[in-house]
Backbone bond lengths (Angstrom), bond angles and torsions (degrees), N, CA, C in turn:
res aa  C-N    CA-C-N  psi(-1)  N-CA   C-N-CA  omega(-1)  CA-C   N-CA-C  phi
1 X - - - 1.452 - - 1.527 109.28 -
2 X 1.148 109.17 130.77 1.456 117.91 -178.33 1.660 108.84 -93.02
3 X 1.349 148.38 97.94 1.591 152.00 146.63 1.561 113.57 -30.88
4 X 1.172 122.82 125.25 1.454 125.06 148.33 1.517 116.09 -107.98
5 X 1.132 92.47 144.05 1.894 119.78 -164.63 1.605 93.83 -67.12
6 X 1.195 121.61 -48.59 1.939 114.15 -160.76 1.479 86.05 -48.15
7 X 1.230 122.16 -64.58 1.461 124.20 -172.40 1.496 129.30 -36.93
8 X 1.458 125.16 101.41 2.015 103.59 -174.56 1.062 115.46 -67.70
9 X 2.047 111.46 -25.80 1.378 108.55 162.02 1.367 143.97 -34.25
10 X 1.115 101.39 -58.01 1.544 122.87 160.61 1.516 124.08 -61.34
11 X 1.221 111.42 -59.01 1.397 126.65 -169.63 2.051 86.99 -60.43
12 X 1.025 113.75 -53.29 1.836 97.39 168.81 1.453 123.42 -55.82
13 X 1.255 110.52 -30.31 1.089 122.15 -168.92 1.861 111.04 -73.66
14 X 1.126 91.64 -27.63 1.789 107.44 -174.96 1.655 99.97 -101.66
15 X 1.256 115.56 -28.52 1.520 103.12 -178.68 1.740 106.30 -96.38
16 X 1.251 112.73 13.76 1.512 108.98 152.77 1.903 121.08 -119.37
17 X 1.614 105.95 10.39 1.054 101.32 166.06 1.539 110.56 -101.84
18 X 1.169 101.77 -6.30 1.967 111.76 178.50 1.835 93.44 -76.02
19 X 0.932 114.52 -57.86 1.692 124.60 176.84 1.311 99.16 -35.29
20 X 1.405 103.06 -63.76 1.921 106.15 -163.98 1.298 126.55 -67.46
21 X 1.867 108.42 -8.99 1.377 128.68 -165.83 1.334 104.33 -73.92
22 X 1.174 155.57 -168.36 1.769 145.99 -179.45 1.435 86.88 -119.26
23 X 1.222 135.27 13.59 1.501 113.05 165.43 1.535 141.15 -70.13
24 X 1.275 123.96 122.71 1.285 97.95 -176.91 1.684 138.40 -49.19
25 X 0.798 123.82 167.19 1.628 122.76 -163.35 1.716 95.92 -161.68
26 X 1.672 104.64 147.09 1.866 121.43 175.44 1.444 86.14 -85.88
27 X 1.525 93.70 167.24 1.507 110.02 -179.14 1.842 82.00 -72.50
28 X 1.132 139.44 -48.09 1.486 115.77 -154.36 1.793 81.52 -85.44
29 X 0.871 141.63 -106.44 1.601 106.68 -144.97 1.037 120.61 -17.40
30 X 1.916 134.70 -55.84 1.220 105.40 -159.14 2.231 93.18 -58.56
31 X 1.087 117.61 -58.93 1.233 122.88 -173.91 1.906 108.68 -6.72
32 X 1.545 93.91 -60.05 1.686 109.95 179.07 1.881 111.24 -42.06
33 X 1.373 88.31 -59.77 1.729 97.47 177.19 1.334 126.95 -62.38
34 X 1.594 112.07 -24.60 1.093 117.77 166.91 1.628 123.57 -58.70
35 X 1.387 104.42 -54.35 1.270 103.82 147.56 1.419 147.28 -36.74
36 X 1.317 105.52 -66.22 1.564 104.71 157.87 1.309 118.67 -41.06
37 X 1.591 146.62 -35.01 1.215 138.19 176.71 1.744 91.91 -91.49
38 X 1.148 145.39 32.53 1.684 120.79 153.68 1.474 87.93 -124.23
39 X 1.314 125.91 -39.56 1.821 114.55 -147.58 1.540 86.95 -97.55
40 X 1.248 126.22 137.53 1.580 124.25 117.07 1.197 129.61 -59.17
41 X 1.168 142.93 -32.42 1.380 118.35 160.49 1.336 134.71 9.53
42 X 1.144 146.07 104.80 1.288 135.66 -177.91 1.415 122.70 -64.47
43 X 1.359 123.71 145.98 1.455 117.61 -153.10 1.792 94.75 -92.17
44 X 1.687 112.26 172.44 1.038 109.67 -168.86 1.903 96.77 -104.37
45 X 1.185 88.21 -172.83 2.069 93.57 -179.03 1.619 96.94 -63.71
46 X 1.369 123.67 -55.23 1.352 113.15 -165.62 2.137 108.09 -80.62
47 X 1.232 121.93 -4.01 1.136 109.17 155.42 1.472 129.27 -83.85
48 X 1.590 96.94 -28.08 1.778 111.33 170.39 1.715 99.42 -47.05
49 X 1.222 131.34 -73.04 1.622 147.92 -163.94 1.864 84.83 -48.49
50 X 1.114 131.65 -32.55 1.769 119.29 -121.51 2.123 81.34 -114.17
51 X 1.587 91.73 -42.81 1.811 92.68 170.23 1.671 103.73 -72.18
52 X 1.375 131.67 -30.08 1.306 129.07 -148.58 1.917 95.18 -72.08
53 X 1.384 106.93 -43.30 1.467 135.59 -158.38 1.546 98.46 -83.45
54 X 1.577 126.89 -42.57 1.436 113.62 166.79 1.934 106.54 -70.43
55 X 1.010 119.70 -35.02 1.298 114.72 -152.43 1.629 96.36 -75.27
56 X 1.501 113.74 -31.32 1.632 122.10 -175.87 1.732 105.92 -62.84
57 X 1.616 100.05 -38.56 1.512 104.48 -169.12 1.627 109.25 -77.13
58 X 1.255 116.39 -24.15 1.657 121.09 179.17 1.325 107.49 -88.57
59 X 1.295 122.75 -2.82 1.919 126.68 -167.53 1.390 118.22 62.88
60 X 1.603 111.99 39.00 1.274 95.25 154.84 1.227 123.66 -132.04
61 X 1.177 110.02 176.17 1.466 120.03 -152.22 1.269 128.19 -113.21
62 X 1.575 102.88 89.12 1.582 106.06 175.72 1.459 135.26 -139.57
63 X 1.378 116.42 162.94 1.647 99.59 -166.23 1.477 106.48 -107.16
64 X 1.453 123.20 156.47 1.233 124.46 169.02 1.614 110.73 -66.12
């Protein structure tokens, strides 16, 4: 399944399958993702790149 970011649905939905993935993660990424699953807020250009780059490293698959 491929996630798109406009969506918070999704974009939670993908930043708790990056969590669930066995990849390692810093306390501030996971911290970052944590976020992404409470805030809607829309993310900025340099968090777009910063989710794009964890989500590539855990194998999942989503588009900006």
């Amino acid at each position: 399944m491929t996630y798109h970011l406009e969506s918070w649905e999704q974009r939670k939905r993908a930043a708790l399958q990056i969590l669930a993935n066995d990849h390692r993660l810093t306390r501030k990424s996971g911290s970052f993702l944590g976020q992404c699953v409470a805030d809607p807020t829309p993310l900025s250009d340099k968090q777009i790149d910063w989710f794009l780059t964890l989500a590539e490293r855990s194998g999942v698959a989503v588009e900006a």
